[in-house]
C-alpha positions as CSV (number, residue, x, y, z in Angstrom):
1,X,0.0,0.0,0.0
2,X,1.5,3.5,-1.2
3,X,1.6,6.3,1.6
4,X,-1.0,8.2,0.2
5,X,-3.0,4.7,0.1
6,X,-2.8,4.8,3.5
7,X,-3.0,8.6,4.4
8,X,-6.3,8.4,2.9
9,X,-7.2,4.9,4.7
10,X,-7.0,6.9,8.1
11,X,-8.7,9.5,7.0
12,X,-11.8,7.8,5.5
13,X,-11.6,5.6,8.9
14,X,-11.3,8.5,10.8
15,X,-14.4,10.0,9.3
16,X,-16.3,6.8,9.4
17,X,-15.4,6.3,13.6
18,X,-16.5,9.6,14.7
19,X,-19.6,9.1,12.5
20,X,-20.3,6.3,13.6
21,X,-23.1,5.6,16.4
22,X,-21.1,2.6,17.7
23,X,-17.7,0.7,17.1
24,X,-17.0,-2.9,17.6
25,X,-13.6,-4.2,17.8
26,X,-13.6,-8.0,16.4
27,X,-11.1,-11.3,16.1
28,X,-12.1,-13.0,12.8
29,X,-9.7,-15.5,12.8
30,X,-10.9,-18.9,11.6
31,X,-13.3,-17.2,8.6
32,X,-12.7,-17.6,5.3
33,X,-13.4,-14.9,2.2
34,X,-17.0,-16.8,2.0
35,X,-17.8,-16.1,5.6
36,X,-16.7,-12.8,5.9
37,X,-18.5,-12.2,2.9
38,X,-21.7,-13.1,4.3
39,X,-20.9,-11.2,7.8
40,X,-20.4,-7.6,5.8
41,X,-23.9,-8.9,3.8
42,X,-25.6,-9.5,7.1
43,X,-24.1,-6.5,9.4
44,X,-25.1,-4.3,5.7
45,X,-28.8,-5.0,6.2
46,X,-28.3,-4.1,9.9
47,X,-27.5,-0.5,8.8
48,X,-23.5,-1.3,10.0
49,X,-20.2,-1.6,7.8
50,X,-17.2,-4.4,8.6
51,X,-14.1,-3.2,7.8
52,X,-10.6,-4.6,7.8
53,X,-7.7,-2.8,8.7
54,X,-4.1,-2.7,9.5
55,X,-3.9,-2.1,13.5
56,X,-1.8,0.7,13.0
57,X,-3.5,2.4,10.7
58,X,-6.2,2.4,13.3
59,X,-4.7,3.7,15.6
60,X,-3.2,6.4,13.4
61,X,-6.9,7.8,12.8
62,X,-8.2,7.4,16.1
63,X,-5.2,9.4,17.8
64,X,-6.7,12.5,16.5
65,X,-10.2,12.0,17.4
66,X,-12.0,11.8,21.0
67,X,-12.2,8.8,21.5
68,X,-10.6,6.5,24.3
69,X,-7.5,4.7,23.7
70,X,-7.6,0.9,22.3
71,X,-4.1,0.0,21.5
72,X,-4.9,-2.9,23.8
73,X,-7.4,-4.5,21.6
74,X,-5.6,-3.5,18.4
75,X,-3.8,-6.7,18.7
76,X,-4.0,-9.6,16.0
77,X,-6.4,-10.0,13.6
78,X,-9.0,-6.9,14.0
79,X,-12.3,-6.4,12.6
80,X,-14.2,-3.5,12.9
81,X,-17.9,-2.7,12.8
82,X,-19.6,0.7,12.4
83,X,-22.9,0.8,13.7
84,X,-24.9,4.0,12.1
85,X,-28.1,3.5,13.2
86,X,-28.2,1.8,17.0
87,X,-25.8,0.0,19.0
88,X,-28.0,-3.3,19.4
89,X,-28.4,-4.4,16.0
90,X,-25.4,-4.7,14.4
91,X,-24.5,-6.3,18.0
92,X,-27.0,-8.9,17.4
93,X,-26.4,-9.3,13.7
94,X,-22.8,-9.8,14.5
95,X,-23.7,-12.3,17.2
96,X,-26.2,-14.2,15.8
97,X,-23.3,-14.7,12.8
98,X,-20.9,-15.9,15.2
99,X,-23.6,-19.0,16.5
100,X,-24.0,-20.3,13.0
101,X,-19.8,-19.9,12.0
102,X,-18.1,-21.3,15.1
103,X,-18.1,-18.3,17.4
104,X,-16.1,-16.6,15.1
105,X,-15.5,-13.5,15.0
106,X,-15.4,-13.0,19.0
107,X,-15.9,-9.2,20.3
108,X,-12.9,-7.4,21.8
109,X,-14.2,-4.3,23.0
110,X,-16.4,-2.1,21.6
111,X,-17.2,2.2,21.9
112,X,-20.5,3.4,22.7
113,X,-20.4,7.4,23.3
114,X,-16.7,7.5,23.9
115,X,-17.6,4.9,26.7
116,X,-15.0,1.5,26.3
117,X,-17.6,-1.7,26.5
118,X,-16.0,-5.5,27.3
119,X,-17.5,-8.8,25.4
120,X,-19.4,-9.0,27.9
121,X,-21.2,-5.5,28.4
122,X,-21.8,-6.2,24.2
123,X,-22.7,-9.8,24.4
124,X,-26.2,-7.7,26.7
125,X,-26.6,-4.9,24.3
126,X,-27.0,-8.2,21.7
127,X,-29.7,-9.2,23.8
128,X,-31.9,-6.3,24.1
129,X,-35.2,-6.4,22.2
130,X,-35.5,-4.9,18.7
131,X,-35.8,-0.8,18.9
132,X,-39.4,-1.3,17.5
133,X,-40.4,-3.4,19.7
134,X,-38.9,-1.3,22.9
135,X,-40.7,1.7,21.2
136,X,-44.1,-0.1,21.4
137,X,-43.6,-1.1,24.8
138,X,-42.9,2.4,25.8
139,X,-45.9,3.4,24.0
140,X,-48.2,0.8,25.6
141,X,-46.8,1.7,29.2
142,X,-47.7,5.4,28.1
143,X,-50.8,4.9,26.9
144,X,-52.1,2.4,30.0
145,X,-52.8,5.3,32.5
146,X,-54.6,7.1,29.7
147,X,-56.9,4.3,28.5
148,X,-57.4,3.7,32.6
149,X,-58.3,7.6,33.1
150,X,-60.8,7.0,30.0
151,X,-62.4,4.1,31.4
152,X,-63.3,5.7,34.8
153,X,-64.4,9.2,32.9
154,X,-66.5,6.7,31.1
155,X,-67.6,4.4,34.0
156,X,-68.8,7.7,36.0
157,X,-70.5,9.1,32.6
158,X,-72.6,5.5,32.6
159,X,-73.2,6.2,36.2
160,X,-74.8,9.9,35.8
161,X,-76.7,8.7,32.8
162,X,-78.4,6.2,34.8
163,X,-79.2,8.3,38.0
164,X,-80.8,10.7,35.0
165,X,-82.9,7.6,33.5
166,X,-83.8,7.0,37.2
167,X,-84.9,10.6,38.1
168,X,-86.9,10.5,34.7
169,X,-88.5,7.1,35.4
170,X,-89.3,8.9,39.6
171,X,-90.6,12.3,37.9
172,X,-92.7,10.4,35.3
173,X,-94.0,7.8,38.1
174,X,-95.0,10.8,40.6
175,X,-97.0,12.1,37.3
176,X,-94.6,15.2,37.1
């Protein structure tokens, strides 16, 4: 790779980490060119990218950007993911990936708001439910104590109209 190959490598990575929602840091080893063909496939229709880079190049274009300090993790064979959209999707895609190819790749760390997350801290983001479905449980817990306030306003309205059938059915009995 020419140096201005690579000058321009950091700085398309650079761009891509601090747009990125979320960062995963992966060990593929043990995929071959089929597998990791289907893993960028998969993680693409989660709204992430995988991308494959030299571990020094990464940390060339992450030493001028915010974020914390990885070199630990940029050891061996690294992976990384970009995660646009959420941080629990391309988690699960990339999990779900690993039961079907050997648990392969395995999760290093991962960056979630300039906040360093373990394996294990993104093995639980992987479990969390699908946004959609945590956005209609947050509607339905919303909308409970409204549909509850609108069945007692209706209970009490049933109540009054009855007293007024009752003081009709009195009046019209007393020949008022």
């Amino acid at each position: 790779m020419k140096r201005s190959d690579k000058e321009a490598f950091v700085a398309e990575f650079r761009e891509r980490a601090t747009g990125s929602l979320v960062m995963y840091l992966t060990d593929f080893t043990g995929l071959d060119v089929k597998s990791m063909t289907a893993l960028r496939q998969k993680l693409r229709e989660s709204g992430a990218e995988y991308v494959v880079a030299k571990n020094r190049l990464v940390r060339l274009a992450l030493e001028q950007t915010d974020m914390p300090d990885l070199s630990d993790a940029l050891q061996g064979p690294t992976g990384v993911v970009f995660g646009f959209e959420d941080a629990v999707t391309p988690a699960k895609a990339l999990t779900e990936f690993a039961k079907d190819h050997g648990d392969r790749p395995v999760f290093k760390l991962g960056v979630l708001e300039n906040k360093v997350l373990d394996a294990a801290q993104i093995d639980r983001l992987a479990k969390l439910p699908p946004k959609e479905q945590l956005l209609a449980e947050l509607a339905g817990a919303m909308q409970a104590p409204l549909a509850a306030l609108a069945g007692a306003l209706e209970g009490k309205l049933q109540e009054m109209a009855g007293l007024l059938d009752a003081y009709k059915a009195k009046k019209q009995e007393a020949g008022e």
